[in-house]
C-alpha positions as CSV (number, residue, x, y, z in Angstrom):
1,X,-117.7,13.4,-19.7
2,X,-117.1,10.7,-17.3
3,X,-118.2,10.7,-13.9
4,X,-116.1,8.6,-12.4
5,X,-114.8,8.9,-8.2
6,X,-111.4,8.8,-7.2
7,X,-113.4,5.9,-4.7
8,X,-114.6,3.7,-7.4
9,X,-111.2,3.6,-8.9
10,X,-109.5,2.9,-5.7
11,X,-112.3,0.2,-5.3
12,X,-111.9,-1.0,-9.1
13,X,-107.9,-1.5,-8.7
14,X,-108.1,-3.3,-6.1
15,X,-110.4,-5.9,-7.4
16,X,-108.5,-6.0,-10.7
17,X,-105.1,-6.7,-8.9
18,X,-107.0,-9.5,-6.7
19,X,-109.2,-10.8,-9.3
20,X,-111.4,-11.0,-6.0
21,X,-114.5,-9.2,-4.9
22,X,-114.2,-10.8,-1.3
23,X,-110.1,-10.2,-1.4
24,X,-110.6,-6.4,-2.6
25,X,-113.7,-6.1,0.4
26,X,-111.0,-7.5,3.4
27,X,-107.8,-5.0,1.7
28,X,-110.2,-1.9,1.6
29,X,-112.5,-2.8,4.5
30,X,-114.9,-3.1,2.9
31,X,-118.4,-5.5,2.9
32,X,-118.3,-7.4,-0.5
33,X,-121.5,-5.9,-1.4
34,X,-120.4,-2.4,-0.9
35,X,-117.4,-3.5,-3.3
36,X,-120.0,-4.9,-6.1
37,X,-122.0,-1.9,-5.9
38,X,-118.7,0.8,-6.8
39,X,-118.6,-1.4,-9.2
40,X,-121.8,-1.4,-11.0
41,X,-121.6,2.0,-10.6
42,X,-118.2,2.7,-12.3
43,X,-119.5,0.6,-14.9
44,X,-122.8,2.5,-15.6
45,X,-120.0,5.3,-15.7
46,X,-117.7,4.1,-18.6
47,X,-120.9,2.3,-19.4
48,X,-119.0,-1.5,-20.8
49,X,-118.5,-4.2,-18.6
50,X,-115.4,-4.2,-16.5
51,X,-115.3,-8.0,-15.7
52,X,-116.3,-11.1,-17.0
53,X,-117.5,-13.9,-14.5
54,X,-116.2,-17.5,-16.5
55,X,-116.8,-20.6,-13.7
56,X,-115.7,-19.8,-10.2
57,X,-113.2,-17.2,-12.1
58,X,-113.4,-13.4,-12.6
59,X,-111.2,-11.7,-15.6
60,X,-110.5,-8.0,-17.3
61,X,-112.2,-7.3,-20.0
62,X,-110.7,-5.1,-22.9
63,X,-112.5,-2.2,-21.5
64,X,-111.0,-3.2,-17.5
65,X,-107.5,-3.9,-18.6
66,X,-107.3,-0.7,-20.2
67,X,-108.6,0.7,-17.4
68,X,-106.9,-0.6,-14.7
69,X,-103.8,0.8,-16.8
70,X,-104.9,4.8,-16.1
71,X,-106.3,3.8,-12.6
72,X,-102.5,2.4,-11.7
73,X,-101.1,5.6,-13.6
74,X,-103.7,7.9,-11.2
75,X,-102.6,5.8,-7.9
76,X,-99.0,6.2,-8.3
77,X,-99.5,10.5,-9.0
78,X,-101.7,10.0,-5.8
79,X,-99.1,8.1,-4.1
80,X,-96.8,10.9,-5.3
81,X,-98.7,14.3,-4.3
82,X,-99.2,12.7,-0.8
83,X,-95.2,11.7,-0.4
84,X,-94.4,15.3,-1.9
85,X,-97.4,16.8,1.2
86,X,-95.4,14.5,3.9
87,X,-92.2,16.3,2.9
88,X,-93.6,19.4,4.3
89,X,-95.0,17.6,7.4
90,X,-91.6,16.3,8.0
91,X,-91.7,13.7,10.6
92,X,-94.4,15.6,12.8
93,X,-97.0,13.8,11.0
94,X,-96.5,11.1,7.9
95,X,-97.1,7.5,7.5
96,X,-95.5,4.4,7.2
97,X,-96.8,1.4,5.0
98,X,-94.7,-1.5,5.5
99,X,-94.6,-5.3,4.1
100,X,-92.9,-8.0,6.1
101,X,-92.5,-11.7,5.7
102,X,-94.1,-13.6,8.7
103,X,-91.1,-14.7,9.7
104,X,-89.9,-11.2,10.4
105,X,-93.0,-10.2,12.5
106,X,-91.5,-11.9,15.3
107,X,-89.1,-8.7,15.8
108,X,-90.7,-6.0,13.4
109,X,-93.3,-4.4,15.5
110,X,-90.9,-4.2,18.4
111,X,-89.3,-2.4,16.0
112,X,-92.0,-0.2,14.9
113,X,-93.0,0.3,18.4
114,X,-89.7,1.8,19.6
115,X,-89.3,3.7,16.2
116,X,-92.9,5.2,16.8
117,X,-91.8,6.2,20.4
118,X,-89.3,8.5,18.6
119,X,-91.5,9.6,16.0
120,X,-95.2,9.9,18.2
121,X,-96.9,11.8,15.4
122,X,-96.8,8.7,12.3
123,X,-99.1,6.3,11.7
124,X,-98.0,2.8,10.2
125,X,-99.8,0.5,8.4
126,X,-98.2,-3.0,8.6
127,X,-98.8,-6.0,6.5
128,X,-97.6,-9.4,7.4
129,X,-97.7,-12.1,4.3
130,X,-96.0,-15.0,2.8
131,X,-92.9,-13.8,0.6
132,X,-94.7,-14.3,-2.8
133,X,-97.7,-11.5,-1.8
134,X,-94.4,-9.2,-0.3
135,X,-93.0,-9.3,-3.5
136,X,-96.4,-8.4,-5.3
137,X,-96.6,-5.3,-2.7
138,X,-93.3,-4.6,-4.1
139,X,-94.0,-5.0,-7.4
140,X,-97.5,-3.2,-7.3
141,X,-96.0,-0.4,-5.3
142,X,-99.0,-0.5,-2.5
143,X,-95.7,-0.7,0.5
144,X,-93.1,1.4,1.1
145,X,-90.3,-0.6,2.4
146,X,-90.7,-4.7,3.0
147,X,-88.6,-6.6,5.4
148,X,-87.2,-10.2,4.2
149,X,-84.8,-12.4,3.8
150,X,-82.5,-13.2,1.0
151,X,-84.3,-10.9,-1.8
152,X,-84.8,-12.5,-5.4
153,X,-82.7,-11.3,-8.0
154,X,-84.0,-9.4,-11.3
155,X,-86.3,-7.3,-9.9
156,X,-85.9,-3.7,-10.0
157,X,-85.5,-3.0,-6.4
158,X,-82.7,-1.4,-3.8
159,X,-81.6,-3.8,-0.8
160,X,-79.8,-3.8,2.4
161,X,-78.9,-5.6,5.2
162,X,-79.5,-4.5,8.7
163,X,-79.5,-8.0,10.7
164,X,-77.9,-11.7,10.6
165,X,-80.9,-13.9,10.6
166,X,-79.3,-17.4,11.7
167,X,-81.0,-20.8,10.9
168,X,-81.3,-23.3,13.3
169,X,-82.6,-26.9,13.9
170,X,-85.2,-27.4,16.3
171,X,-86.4,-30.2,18.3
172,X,-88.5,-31.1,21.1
173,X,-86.7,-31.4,24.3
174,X,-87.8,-35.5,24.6
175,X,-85.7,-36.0,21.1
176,X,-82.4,-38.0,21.8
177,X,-80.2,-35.6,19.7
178,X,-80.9,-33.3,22.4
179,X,-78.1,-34.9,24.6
180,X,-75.8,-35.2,21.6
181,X,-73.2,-32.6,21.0
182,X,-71.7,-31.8,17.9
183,X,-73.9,-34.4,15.6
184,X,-72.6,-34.7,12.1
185,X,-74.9,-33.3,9.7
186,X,-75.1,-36.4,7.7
187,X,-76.9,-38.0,10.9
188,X,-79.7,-35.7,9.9
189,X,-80.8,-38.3,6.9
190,X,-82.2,-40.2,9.6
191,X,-85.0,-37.9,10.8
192,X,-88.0,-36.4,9.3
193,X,-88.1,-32.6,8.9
194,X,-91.1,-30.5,8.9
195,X,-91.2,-27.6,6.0
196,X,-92.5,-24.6,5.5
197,X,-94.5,-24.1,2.1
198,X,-92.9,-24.2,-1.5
199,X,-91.3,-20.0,-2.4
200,X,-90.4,-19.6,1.6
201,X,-87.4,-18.3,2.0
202,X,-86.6,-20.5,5.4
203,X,-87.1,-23.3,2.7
204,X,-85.6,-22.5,-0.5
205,X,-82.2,-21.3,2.6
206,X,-82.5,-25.2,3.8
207,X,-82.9,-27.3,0.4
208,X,-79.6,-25.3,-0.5
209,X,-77.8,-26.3,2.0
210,X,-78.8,-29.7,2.1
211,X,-77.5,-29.7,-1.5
212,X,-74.3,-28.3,-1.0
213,X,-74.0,-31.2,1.6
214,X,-75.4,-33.6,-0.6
215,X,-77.8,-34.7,1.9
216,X,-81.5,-36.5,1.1
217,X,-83.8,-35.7,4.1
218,X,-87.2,-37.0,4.9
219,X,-89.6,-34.7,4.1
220,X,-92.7,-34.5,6.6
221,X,-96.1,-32.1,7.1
222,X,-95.9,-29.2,4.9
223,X,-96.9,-25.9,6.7
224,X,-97.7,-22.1,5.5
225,X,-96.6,-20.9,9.0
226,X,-93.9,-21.1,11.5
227,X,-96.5,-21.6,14.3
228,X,-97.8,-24.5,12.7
229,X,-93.7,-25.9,12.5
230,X,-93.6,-25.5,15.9
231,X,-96.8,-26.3,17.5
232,X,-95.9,-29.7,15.3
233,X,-92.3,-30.3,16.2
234,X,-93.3,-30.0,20.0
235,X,-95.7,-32.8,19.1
236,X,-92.8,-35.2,17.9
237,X,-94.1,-35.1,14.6
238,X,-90.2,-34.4,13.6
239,X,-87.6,-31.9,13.0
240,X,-87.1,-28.1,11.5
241,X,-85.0,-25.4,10.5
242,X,-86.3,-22.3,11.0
243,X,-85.4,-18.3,12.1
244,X,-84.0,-18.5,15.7
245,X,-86.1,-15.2,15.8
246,X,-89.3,-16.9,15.3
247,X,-88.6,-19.3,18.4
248,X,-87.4,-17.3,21.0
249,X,-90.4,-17.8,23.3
250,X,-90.6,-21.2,22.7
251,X,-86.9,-21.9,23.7
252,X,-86.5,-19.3,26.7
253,X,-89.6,-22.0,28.1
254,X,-87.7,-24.8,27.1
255,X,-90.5,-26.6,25.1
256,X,-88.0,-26.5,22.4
257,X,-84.4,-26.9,21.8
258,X,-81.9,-26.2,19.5
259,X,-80.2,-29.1,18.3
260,X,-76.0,-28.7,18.4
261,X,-75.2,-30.2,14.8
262,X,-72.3,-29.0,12.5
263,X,-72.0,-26.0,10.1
264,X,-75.0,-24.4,11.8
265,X,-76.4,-22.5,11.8
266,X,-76.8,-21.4,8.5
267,X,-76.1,-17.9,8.6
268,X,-78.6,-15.5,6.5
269,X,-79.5,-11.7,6.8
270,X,-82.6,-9.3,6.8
271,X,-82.6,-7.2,4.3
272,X,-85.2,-3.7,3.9
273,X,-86.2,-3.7,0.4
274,X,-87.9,-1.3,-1.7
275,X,-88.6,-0.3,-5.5
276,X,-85.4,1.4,-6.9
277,X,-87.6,4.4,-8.8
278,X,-89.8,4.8,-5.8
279,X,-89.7,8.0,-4.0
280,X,-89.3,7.4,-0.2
281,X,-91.1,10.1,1.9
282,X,-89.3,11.5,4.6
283,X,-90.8,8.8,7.4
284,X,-89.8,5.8,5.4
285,X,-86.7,7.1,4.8
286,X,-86.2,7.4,8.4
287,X,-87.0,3.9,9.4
288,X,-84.9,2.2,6.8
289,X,-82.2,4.3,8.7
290,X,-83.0,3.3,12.1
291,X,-83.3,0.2,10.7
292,X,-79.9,0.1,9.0
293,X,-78.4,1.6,12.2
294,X,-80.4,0.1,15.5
295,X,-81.7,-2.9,14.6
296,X,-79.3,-5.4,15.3
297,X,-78.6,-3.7,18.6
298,X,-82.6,-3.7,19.5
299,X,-83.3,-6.9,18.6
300,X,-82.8,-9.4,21.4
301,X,-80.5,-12.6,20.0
302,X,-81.9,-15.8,21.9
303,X,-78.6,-16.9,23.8
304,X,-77.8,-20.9,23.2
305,X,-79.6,-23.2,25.4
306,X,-77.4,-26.1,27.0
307,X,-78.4,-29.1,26.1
């Protein structure tokens, strides 16, 4: 008979949906030692080798694929029994885990605080990421809801809008096409524009429309994060389109503006996303409705600077 902890599979999963000791150690809190040693010890337990160690690289075995199968299967009727306890907690006591893309944590946990002012008794756990490990929250079913942009298509998963999310371009407020009103979007050609990394939403949003418009633009500095855009555009490094939620501080201090060019902005949405077989506890269900309901109206628009 196996002797095997609820724990050490917890611990195991994790490192098999990583591939990373030191990844599994910062998502459980772990040290990385205190991760090795479940380990070991769920591997004295089944007694065969969970991982193989090739280069820099760690990798399932037979014996880890197999199971990190049942360890998925035991998680989700885990997930389950605690959604079905919540249920009887009601909204008294529950918990929320929610994904958001980091361009959305410029409004979410203003969100999440006036939704916890209404609900005192829950307890969220938020997790801010690129829109690639979102997804894999999604897909891995470790999040309840997740809060993006435009969602991709073929996955199995229920969306809705609750919020425009409008584009904009930004400059510093030395740049001459700060005094120019209305500038024709071809005029853009002529500067550089600084992105945010390949799979961003913001990104993939702007080389469409760019297309559409048949425009070539000169691509500068490459960034994973809209701080990093704008710490750069104030430098005069160039140009960028990004959330007008993400630069509401920046612009109510005027150490940026919002350029006044034509067909902007480009008009997106937020969606709240979640897996379409997933079971929603009672809490979650209840902040995809406040959501869905009070979001646009709690969610302060940055009004147009003059320029």
């Amino acid at each position: 008979m196996l002797h095997v902890t609820l724990r050490q599979l917890k611990v195991f999963e994790s490192v098999a949906r990583h591939l990373s000791f030191s990844r599994a150690a910062e998502d459980l809190h772990l040290t990385q030692p205190a991760v090795s040693m479940q380990i070991k010890q769920l591997e004295d337990s089944v007694d065969l080798p969970l991982f193989e160690q090739i280069g820099k690289k760690i990798y399932l075995t037979d014996a880890g694929r197999e199971l990190y199968h049942y360890s998925r299967a035991i998680s989700e009727q885990l997930t389950d029994m605690e959604l079905a306890l919540d249920e009887l907690k009601g909204l008294e006591r529950g918990k929320l885990n929610i994904s958001v893309v980091s361009t959305a944590n410029y409004f979410a946990p203003h969100l999440l605080a006036k939704f916890c002012q209404r609900y005192s008794g829950i307890t969220v756990s938020l997790n801010v990421s690129n829109r690639e490990t979102v997804l894999k929250h999604l897909a891995d079913n470790v999040t309840d809801l997740a809060i993006m942009g435009q969602p991709p298509d073929g996955l199995d998963i229920a969306t809705e809008s609750f919020m425009e999310n409008p584009l904009v371009v930004i400059a510093p407020p030395s740049h001459p096409l700060c005094r120019v009103r209305r500038i024709p979007v071809k005029r853009l050609e002529q500067e550089t524009f600084l992105l945010r990394e390949p799979g961003s939403g913001t990104r993939s949003a702007m080389e469409r429309f760019f297309a559409e418009h048949r425009i070539s633009i000169s691509k500068g500095m490459e960034a994973d994060t809209n701080e990093a855009i704008k710490q750069a555009v104030q430098a005069g490094m160039g140009l960028a389109i990004m959330s007008l939620h993400t630069a509401e501080l920046e612009l109510e201090t005027k150490r940026l503006r919002i350029l006044d060019v034509q067909d902007f902005p480009i008009m997106r949405h937020w969606h709240v996303v979640h897996r379409k077989n997933k079971r929603l506890s009672s809490v979650a269900q209840a902040f995809r409705e406040f959501l869905l309901k009070e979001a646009h109206e709690l969610v302060a628009h940055v009004a147009r600077v003059d320029n």
